[in-house]
DOMAR-101118 format. One record per residue (C-alpha): residue in three letters; z negated, y negated, x. Coordinates in steps of 0.2 Angstrom, whole numbers, plus 5000, padded with zeros to 4 digits. Each point is the difference from the previous one (the first is absolute). Example, Ala and Ser with C-alpha at 12.3 -4.5 7.8 and 13.67 -1.06 7.14 Angstrom:
! DOMAR-101118
> Ala;4961;5022;5062 .
> Ser;5003;4983;5006 .
This chain:
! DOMAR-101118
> Unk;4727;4983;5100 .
> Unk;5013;5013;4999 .
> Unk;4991;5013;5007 .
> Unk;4985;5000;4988 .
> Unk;5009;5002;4985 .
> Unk;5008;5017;5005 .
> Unk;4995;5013;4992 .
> Unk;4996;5016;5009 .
> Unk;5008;5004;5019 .
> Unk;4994;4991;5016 .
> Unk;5002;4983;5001 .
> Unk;5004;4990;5016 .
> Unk;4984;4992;4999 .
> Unk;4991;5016;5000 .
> Unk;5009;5006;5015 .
> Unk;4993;4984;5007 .
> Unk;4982;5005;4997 .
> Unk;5003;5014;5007 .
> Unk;5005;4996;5015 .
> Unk;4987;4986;5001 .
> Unk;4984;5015;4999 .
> Unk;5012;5009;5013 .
> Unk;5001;4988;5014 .
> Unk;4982;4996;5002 .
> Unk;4999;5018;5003 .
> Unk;5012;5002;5009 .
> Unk;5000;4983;5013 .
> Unk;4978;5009;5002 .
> Unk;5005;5016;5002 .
> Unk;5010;4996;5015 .
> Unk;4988;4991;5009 .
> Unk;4988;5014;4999 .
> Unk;5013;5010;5007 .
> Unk;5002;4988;5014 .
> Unk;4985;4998;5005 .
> Unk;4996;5019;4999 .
> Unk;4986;4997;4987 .
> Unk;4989;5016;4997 .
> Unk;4996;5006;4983 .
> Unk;4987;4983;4996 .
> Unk;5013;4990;5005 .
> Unk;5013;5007;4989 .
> Unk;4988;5000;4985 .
> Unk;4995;4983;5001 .
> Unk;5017;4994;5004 .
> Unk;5008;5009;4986 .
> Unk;4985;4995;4987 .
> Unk;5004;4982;5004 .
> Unk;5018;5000;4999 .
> Unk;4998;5011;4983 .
> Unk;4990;4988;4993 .
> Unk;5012;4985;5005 .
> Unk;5014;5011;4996 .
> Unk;4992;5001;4981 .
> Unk;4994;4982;4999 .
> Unk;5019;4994;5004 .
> Unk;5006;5010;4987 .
> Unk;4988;4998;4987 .
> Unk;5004;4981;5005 .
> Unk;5020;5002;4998 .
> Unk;4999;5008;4982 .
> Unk;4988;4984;4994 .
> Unk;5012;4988;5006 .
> Unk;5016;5011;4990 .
> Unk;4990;5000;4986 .
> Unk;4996;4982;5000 .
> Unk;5015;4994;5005 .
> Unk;5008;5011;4988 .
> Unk;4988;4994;4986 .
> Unk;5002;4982;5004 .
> Unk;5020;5002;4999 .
> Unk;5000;5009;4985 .
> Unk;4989;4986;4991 .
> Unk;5009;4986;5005 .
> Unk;5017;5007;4996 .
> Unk;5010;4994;5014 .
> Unk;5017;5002;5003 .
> Unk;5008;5014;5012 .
> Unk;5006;4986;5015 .
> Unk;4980;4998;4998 .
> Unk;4993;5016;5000 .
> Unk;5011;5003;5015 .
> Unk;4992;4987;5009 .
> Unk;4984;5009;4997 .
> Unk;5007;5016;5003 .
> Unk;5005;4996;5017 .
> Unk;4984;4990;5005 .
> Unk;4990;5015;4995 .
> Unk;5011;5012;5011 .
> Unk;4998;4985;5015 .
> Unk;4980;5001;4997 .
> Unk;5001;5019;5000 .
> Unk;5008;5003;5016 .
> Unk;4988;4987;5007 .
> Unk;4985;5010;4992 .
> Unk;5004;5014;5009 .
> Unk;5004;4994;5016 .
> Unk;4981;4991;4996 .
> Unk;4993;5018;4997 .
> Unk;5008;5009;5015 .
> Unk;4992;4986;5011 .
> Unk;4985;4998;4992 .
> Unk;4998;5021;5003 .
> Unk;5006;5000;5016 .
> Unk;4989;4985;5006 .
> Unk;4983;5008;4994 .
> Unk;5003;5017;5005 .
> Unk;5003;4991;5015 .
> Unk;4984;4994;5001 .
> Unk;4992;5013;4991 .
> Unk;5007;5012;5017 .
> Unk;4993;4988;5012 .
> Unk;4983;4999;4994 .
> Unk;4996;5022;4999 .
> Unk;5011;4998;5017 .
């Protein structure tokens, strides 16, 4: 992959992982907000969607790094690693769409049950 053999500066891929430990966050966050959670509420809320947020991530650079591995043993050519490239950024979008529900969900149900 393109990304991994750049040498210094932020890579798309890293953007991604960002945005994949923000969204969890973000998506439990707003339901606390919603649901006028008091300080317990936003403390579970945010634990939980910090720890989603940080197993996503940790998830997304495994997968670049294997990928990336994988790409770089077998030798493929560009057309390829192209194909791969794309299919990763298509499994990253789904990841964090996966994240921002999976947070939103339980703090969901994290706010009903200390309702």
């Amino acid at each position: 992959m393109s990304e991994q053999r750049q040498s210094g500066g932020v890579t798309l891929w890293d953007l991604l992982t960002l945005i994949s430990f923000v969204l969890p966050v973000a998506g439990a966050s707003g339901v606390a907000k919603g649901s006028h959670a008091g300080l317990l509420g936003y403390a579970l809320v945010l634990s939980i969607a910090l720890t989603i947020g940080i197993c996503c991530a940790a998830c997304m650079r495994v997968a670049l790094v294997r990928v990336g591995g994988y790409l770089v043993r077998i030798n493929q050519s560009a057309r390829t690693e192209s194909l791969y490239s794309a299919g990763m950024l298509i499994a990253a979008f789904i990841w964090m769409v996966f994240a921002f529900v999976a947070a939103v969900w339980l703090a969901t149900k994290i706010l009903t049950l200390i309702h």
